[in-house]
C-alpha positions in Angstrom: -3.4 25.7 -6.6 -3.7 26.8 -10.2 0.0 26.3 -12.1 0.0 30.2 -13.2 0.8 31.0 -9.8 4.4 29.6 -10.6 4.5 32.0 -13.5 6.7 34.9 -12.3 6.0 38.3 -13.7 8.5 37.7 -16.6 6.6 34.3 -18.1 8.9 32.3 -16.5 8.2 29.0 -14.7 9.4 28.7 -11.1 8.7 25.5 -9.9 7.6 25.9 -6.1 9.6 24.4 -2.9 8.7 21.2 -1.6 6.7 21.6 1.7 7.3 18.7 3.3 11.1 17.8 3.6 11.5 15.8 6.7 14.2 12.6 6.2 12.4 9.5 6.2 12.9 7.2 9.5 14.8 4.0 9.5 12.2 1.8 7.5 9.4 0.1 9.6 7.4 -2.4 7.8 4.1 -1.3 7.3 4.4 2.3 8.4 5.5 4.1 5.4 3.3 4.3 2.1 4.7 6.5 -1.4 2.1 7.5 -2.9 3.6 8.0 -7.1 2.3 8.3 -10.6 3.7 5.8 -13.5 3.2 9.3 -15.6 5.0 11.9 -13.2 9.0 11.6 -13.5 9.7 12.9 -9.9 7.5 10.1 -8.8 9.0 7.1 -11.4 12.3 8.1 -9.8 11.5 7.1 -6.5 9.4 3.5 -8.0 12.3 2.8 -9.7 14.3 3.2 -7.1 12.1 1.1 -4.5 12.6 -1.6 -7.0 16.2 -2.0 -7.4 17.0 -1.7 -3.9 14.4 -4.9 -2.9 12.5 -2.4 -0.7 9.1 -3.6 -1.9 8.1 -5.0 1.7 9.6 -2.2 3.5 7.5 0.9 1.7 3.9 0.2 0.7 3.1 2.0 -2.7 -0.3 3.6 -4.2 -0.2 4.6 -7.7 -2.7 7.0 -8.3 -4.4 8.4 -11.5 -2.6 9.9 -14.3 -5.1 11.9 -15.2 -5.8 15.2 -12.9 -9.0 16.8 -12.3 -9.5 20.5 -10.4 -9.1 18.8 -6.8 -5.9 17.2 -8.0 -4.6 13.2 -8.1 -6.9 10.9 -7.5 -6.6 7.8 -5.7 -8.5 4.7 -7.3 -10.8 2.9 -5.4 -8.8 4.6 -2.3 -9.1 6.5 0.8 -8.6 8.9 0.9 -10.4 9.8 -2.4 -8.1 12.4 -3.3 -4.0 12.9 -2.4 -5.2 16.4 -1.4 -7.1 15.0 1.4 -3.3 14.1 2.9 -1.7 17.3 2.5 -4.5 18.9 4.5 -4.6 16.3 6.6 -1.1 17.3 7.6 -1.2 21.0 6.8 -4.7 22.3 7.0 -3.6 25.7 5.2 -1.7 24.2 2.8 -2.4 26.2 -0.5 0.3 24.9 -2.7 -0.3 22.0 -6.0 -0.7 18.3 -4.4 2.5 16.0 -5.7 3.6 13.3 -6.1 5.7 11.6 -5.1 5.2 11.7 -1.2 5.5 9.2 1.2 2.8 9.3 4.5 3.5 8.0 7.6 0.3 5.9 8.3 1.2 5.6 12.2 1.3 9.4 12.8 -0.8 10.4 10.5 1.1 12.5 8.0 2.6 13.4 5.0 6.7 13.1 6.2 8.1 14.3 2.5 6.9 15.1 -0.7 10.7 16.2 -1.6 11.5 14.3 -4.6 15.0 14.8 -5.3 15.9 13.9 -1.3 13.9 10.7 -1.4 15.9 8.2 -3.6 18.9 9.6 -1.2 17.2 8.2 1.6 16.5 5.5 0.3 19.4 4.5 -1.1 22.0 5.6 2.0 19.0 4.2 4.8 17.0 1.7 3.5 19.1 -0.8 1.1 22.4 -1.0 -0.2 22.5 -3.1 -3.1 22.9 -2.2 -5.9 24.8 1.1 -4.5 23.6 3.9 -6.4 25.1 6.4 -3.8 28.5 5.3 -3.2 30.7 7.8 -0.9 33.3 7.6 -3.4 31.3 9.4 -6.5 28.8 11.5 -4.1 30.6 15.0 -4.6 30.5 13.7 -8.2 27.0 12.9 -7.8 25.8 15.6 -6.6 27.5 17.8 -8.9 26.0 15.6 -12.1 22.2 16.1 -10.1 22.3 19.8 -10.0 23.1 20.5 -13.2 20.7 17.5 -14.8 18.0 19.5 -12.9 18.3 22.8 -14.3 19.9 21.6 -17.6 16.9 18.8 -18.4 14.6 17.8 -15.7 13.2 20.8 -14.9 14.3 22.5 -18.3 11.7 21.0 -20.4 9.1 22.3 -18.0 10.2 25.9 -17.8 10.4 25.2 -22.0 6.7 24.1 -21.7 4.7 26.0 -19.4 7.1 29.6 -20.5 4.9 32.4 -21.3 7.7 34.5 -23.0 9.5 34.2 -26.2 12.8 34.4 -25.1 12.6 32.9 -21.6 11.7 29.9 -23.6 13.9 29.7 -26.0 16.4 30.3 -23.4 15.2 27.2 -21.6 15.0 24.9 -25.0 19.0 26.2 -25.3 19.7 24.9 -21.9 17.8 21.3 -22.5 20.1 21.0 -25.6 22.8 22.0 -24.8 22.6 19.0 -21.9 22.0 16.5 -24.1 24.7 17.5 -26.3 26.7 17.2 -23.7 25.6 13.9 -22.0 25.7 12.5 -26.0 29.7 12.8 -25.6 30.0 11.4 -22.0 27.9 8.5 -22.9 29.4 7.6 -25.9 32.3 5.9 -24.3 30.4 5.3 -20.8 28.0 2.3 -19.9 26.6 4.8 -17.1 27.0 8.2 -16.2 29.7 7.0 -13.8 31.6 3.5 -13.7 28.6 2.2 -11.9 24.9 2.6 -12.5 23.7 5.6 -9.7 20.9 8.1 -8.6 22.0 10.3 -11.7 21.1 7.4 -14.2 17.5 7.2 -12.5 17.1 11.2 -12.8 18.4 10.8 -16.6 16.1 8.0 -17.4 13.1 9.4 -16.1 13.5 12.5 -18.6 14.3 10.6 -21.5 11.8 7.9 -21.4 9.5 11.2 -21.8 11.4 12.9 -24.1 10.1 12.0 -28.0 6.7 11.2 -26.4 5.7 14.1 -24.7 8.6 16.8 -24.0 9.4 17.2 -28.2 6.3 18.1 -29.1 3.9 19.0 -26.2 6.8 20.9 -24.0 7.7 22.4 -27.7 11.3 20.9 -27.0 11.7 20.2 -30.5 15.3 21.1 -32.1 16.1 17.4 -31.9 14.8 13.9 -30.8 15.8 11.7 -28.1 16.2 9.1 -31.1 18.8 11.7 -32.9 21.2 11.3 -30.1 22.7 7.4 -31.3 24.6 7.2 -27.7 21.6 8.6 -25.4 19.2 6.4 -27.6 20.8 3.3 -27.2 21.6 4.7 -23.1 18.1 5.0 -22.6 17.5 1.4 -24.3 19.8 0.2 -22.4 18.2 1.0 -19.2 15.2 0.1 -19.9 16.2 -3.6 -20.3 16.7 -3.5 -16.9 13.1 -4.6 -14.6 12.6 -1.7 -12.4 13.2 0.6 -15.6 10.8 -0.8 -18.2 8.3 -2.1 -15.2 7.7 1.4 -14.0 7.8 2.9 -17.4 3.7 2.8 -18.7 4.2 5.1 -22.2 0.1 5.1 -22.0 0.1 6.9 -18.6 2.8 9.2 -19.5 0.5 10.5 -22.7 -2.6 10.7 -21.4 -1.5 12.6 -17.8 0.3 15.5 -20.1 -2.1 15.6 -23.1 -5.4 15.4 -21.3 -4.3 17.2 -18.3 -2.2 20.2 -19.4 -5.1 22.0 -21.2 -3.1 24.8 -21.1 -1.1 23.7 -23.6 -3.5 21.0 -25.5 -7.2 22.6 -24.8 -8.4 19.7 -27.4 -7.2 17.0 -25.2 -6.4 14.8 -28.0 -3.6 11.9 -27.4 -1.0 11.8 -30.2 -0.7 8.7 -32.0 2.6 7.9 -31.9 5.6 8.1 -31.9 6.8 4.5 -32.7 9.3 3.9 -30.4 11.4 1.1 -30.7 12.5 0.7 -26.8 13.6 -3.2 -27.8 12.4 -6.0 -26.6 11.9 -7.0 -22.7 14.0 -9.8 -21.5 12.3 -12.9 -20.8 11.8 -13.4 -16.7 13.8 -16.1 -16.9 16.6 -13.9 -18.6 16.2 -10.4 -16.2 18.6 -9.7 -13.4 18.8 -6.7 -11.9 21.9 -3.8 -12.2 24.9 -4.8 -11.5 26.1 -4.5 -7.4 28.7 -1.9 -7.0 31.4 -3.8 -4.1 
């Protein structure tokens, strides 16, 4: 499926639904294989994710290619050859864009979800526990936070990027800065977005590890940097310190999947030098401990 088909008639970018939006079972060793891209945020959600709850043993991962072809993700060395081969596999009319992330159930034979923003939420209210980056308490809160990250940043940038309108995207650049402005002020006298790391820091991280590499100048989201912002800067530093941040975060992945892919946008297919970034330094392994456990 080409991506103008999610160009409504006004240039606008509507992102399509998520096919496959089954919960994921209680977690079975072996059965259950994500299937994510270092480059795609949705997908770097749910790796981070994996990895702060322990859940390595209990959900098999494939990382597949960052860069796209006409038949979609490949998967290296794999088999299937390509992710497509899974969603028709499953749904042999699908005619929607292959994503990731989705997780396939390799006893039945199927794709169970690709729905991103439900999948940390399983995981992190079915599968593990610790750290609790759902907790009861803040989930009203959470949610709230979620919804309007999505529309105000996460998704933002791309309706700034793949607009075909003047105004529809300037009306989208207004939205991604106006969030930032916004999360600059709650930041600045917050460690997190709550009192505890959550699902929300893992949807805001995701964004701005992105941000000055690809979303300034590729999605034309360029009124100011990530690095402007001295609260959301040092945020962003802050958690990528932290393993299952910086250990998921590959900046040449994320460059070459939007640059080389998105002809589009960049029909050279040239990979910007730059920016120098400087994200700090990793703490030794000695040194790294994961986020804090909420009680």
């Amino acid at each position: 499926m080409k991506l103008s088909r999610e160009i409504s008639d006004d240039g606008r970018f509507v992102r399509q639904p998520n096919r496959f939006t089954e919960r994921l079972g209680p977690p079975e060793p072996g059965r259950y294989r994500l299937y994510a891209s270092y480059a795609c945020p949705w997908a770097q959600r749910v790796l981070i994710v994996r990895r702060l709850l322990g859940l390595e043993d209990l959900l098999d991962v494939t990382i597949v290619d960052p860069i796209r072809d006409e038949k979609g993700w490949r998967v290296p060395g794999g088999d299937p050859e390509y992710l497509s081969e899974l969603y028709h596999a499953t749904d042999p009319g699908y005619a929607g864009r292959y994503t990731v992330p989705c997780v396939w159930d390799t006893r039945d034979k199927r794709i169970v979800t690709n729905d991103f923003p439900q999948i940390t939420l399983d995981l992190e209210t079915s599968w593990g526990t610790s750290p609790n980056l759902y907790p009861e308490r803040l989930r009203p809160d959470v949610d709230i936070m979620n919804d309007r990250l999505y529309h105000g940043l996460n998704n933002a940038v791309y309706e700034a990027g793949f607009s075909r309108d003047q105004q529809v995207y300037e009306e989208a650049v207004a939205r991604v800065f106006t969030t930032l402005d916004f999360l600059e002020v709650r930041l600045a006298e917050s460690e997190y977005l709550f009192d505890t790391l959550t699902d929300s820091d893992v949807r805001l991280y995701t964004t701005l590890a992105r941000f000055d590499s690809v979303y300034y100048g590729h999605f034309k989201c360029s009124v100011r940097r990530l690095t402007d912002y001295p609260a959301l800067w040092a945020y962003a530093r802050r958690l990528y310190a932290i393993p299952a941040f910086h250990e998921t975060t590959d900046f040449d992945q994320i460059k070459r999947h939007y640059y080389i892919t998105q002809t589009h946008i960049n029909p050279s297919r040239i990979v910007p030098v730059g920016p120098e970034l400087d994200w700090g330094p990793r703490p030794p392994a000695s040194a790294r401990t994961a986020a804090p456990t909420t009680p």
